[in-house]
C-alpha positions as a LaTeX table, in Angstrom:
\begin{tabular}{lrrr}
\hline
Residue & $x$ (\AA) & $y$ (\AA) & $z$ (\AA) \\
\hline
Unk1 & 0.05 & 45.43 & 33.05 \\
Unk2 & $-3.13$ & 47.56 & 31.89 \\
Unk3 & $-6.04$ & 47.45 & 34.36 \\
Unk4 & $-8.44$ & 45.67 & 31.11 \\
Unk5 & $-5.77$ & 42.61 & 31.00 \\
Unk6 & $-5.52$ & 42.25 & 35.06 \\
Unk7 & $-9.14$ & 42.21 & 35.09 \\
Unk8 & $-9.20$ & 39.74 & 31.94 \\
Unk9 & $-7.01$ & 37.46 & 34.03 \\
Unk10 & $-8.76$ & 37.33 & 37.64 \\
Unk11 & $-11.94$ & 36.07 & 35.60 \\
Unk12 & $-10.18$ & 33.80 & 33.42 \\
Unk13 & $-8.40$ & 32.17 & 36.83 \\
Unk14 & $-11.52$ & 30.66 & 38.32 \\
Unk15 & $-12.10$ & 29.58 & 34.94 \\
Unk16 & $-8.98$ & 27.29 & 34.58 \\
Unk17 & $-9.76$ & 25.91 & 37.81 \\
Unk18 & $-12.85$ & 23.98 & 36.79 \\
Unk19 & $-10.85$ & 22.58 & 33.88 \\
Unk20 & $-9.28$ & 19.14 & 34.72 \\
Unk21 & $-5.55$ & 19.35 & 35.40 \\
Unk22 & $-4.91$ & 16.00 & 33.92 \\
Unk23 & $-6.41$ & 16.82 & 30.69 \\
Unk24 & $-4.15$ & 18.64 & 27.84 \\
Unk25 & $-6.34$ & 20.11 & 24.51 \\
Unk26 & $-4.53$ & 21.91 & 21.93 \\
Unk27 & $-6.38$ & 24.99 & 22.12 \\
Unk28 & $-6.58$ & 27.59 & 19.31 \\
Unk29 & $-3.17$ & 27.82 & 19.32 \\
Unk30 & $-2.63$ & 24.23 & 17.74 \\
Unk31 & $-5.84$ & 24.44 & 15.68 \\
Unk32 & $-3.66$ & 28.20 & 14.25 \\
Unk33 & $-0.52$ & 25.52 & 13.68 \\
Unk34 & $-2.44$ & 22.55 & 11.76 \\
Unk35 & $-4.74$ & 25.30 & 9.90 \\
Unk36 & $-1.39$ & 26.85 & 8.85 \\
Unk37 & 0.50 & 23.70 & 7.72 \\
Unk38 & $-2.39$ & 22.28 & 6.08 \\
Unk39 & $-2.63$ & 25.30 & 3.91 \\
Unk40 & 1.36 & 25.25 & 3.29 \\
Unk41 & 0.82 & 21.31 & 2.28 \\
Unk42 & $-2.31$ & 22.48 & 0.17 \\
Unk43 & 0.16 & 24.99 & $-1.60$ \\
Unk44 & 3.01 & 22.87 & $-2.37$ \\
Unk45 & 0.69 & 20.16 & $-3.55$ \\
Unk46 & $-0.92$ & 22.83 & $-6.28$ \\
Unk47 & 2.71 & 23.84 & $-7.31$ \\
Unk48 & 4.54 & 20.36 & $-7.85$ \\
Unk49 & 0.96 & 19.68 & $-9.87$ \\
Unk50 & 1.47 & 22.54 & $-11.95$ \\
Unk51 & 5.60 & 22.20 & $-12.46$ \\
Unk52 & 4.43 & 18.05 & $-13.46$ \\
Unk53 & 2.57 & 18.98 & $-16.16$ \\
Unk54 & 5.28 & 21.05 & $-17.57$ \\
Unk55 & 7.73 & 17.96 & $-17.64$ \\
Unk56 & 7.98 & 16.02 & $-20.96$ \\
Unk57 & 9.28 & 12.39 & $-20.45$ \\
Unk58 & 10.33 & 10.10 & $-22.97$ \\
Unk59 & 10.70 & 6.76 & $-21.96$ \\
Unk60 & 14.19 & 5.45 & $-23.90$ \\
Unk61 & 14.19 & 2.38 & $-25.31$ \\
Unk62 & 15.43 & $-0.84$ & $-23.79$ \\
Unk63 & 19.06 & $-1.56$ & $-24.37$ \\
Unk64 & 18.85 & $-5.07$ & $-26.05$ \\
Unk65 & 15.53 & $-4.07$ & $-28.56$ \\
Unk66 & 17.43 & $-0.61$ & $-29.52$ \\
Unk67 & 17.36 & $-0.73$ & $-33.48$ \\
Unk68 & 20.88 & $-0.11$ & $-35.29$ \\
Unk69 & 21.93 & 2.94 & $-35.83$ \\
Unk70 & 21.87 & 4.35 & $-39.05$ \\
Unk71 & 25.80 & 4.02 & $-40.16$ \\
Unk72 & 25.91 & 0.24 & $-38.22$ \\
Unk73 & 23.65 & $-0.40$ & $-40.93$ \\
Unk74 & 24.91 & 1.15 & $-43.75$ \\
Unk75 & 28.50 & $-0.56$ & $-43.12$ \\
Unk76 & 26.79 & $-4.12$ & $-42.44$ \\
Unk77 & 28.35 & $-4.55$ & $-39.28$ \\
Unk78 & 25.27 & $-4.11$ & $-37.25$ \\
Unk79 & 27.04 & $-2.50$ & $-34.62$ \\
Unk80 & 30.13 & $-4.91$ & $-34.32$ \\
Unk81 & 33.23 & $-3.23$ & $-32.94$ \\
Unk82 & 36.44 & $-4.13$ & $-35.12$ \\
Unk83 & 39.83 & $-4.12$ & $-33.84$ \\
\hline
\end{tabular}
């Protein structure tokens, strides 16, 4: 250990004592963490927004109002099956 961080820690000691024991805080440390992930959510939010808007969705029609198909109709069996 360097002679700066020894001396950094003896006056940093004393200060830890006056903190209550009982108490836990985060720190900067945690505010680093939820800083970080907020800015990760931020990003993925901004590129499923921009990869959305690239999607083109056509709803299909319902099964029982689909209109006949083009050759049902020109045979007149509107889609019957024969055997």
């Amino acid at each position: 250990m360097s002679v700066t961080s020894t001396l950094a820690l003896t006056h940093l000691v004393p200060l830890a004592k006056d903190l209550d024991e009982n108490k836990v805080t985060p720190g900067t440390l945690g505010f680093i963490v939820f800083a970080v992930i907020g800015g990760v959510v931020w990003l993925l939010m901004k590129s499923m927004t921009k990869h959305m808007k690239k999607v083109d969705f056509e709803e299909a029609p319902e099964p029982g109002n689909a209109p006949a198909t083009a050759s049902a109709a020109a045979d007149g069996t509107k889609g019957e099956r024969t055997a």
